[in-house]
N, C-alpha and C positions, 0 to 999 in steps of 0.2 A: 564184965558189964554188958558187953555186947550179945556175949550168949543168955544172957538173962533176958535182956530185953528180947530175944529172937526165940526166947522161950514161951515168952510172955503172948507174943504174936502168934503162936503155934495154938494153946491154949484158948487164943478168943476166937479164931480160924475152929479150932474143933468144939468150940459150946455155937457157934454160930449155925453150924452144918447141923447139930444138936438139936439144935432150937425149928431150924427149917426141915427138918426131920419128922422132932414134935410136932410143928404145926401140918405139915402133911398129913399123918396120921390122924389127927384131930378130924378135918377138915375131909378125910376121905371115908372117917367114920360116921361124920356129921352128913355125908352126901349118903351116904349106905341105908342110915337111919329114913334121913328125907326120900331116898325113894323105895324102902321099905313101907313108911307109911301110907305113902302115894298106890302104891300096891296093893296095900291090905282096904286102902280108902275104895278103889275103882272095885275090886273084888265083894267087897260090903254092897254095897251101891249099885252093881252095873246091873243087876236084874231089873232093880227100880226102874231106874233109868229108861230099861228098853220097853218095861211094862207103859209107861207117862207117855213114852215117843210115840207107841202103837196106839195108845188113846185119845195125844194129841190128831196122830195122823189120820185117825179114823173119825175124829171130831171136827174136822177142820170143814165148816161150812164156810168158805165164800173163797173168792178166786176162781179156780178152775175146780173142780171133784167131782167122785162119783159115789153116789151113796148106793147102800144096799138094805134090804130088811132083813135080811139074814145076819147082817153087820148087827144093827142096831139091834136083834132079839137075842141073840146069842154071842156072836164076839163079844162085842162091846162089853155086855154083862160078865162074860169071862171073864175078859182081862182085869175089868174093877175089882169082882173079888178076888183073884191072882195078885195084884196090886196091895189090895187092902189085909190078905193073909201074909206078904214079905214084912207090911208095915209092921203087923204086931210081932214077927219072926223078930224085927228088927231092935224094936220094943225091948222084947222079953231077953234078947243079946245084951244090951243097957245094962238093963235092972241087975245083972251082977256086978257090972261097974258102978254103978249110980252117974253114970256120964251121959246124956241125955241128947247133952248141946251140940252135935254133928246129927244126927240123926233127925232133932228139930228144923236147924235150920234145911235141909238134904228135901225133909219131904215137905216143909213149908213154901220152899221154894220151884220146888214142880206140880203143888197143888195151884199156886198163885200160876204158873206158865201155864196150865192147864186151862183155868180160871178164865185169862182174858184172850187164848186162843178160842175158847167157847164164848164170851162176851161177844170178841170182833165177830165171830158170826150172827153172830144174833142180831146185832147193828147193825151187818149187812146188808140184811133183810128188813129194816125197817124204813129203808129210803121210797122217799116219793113218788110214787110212780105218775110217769106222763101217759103212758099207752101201754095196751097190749096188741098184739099182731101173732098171728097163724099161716102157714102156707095154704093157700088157696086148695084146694081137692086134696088136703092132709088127711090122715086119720087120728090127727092129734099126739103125735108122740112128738111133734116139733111145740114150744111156743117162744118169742120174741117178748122180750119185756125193758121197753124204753125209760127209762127214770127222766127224773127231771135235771139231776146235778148231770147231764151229760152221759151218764153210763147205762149202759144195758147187758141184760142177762142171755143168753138163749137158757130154755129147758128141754133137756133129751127125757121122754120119760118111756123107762120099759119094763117091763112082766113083775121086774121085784127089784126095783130101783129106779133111779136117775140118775143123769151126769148133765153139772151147770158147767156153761163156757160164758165170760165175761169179756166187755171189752169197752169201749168208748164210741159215741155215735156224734155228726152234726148232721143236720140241716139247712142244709144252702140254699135255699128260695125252696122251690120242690122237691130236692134232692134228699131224699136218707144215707149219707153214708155210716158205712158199718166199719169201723177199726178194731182188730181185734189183736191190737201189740203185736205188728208185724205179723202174726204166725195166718196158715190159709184154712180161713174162718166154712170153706166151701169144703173143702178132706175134711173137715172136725168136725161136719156137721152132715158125713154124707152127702153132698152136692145140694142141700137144702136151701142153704141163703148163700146169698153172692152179698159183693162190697156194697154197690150202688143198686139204687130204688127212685122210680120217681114217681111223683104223687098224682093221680090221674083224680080230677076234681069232681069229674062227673060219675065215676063209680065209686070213687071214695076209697082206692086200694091203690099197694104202692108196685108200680110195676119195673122188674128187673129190666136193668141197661144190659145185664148180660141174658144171651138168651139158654135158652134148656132150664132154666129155676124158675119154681112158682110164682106169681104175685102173693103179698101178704094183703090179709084182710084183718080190721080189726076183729078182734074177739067178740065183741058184742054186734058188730054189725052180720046180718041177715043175708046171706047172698040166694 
């Protein structure tokens, strides 16, 4: 009786090891699959992928950037139909499957991030302006541009581009200052604008507390 029962015990000991055997296997064939597919996904995808980032990043008006006309006549235009020949690669992959719905949502969704990375610039540029300002004896490749929500722009403009630097400004009785998020707005701009400005009434131009930088003068005003 007792070896039956110690038999018995033996038998549920070896379907239990059985079973946690099974389910290992299971479970290591189920992780195989899942990052087989994850694989064959990123492999599908990553050219997309990197073609949208390089469109994003080449699109991205407002913040900090530097655009080019070389960019916008030729990259640019590459990469969209590069972009736009993967998508129907991708397409005409489908169509022997008739499975659609990864590839829908895939490029649905880095047209839509494309979309309102190129929106927020666009808005950007639509804010208020309070003033413009020039460095005194420039040749114009410098301009200041004050908004009224508090923010301003500088513009670098050269042979076959620009580059905008953004940043945050008050005025305190006479005082312009310039914040540009900590970073030194004087290296990023070539020694052109310094922090502080103060507003001299009777020329009408705002004069650097630091010295070696130019005064600014409005843009419409006649010196």
């Amino acid at each position: 009786m007792v070896s039956l029962h110690y038999g018995n015990l033996l038998d549920l000991y070896y379907f239990y090891l059985l079973t946690l055997r099974v389910e290992f296997i299971y479970e290591k064939a189920h992780m195989t699959k899942v990052l087989k597919n994850i694989f064959s996904f990123l492999i599908k995808y990553l050219v997309l992928l990197v073609l949208f980032a390089l469109l994003i990043h080449f699109t991205k008006y407002y913040g900090d950037y530097c655009s080019s006309v070389y960019v916008s006549l030729f990259l640019l235009p590459f990469i969209a139909v590069c972009a736009l020949i993967y998508i129907i690669a991708l397409y005409a992959i489908d169509y022997k499957k008739k499975n659609y719905r990864t590839t829908h949502i895939v490029v649905c969704t880095f047209i839509i991030i494309f979309l309102t990375n190129f929106i927020i610039g666009y808005f950007s540029e639509e804010k208020e302006i309070f003033q413009k300002y020039i460095p005194e004896s420039e040749n114009g490749q410098y301009k200041l541009t004050l908004y009224k929500n508090e923010s301003f722009k500088v513009h670098k403009q050269m042979n076959h581009g620009a580059c905008i630097t953004v940043g945050e400004y008050q005025i305190i009785k006479d005082t312009l200052k310039l914040d540009y998020s900590n970073k030194n707005i004087e290296n990023l701009t070539d020694s052109t604008f310094t922090f502080s400005y103060k507003f001299n009434h009777t020329t009408k131009i705002y004069e650097p507390l630091k010295k070696g930088f130019k005064n600014l003068k409005s843009e419409n005003l006649e010196l």
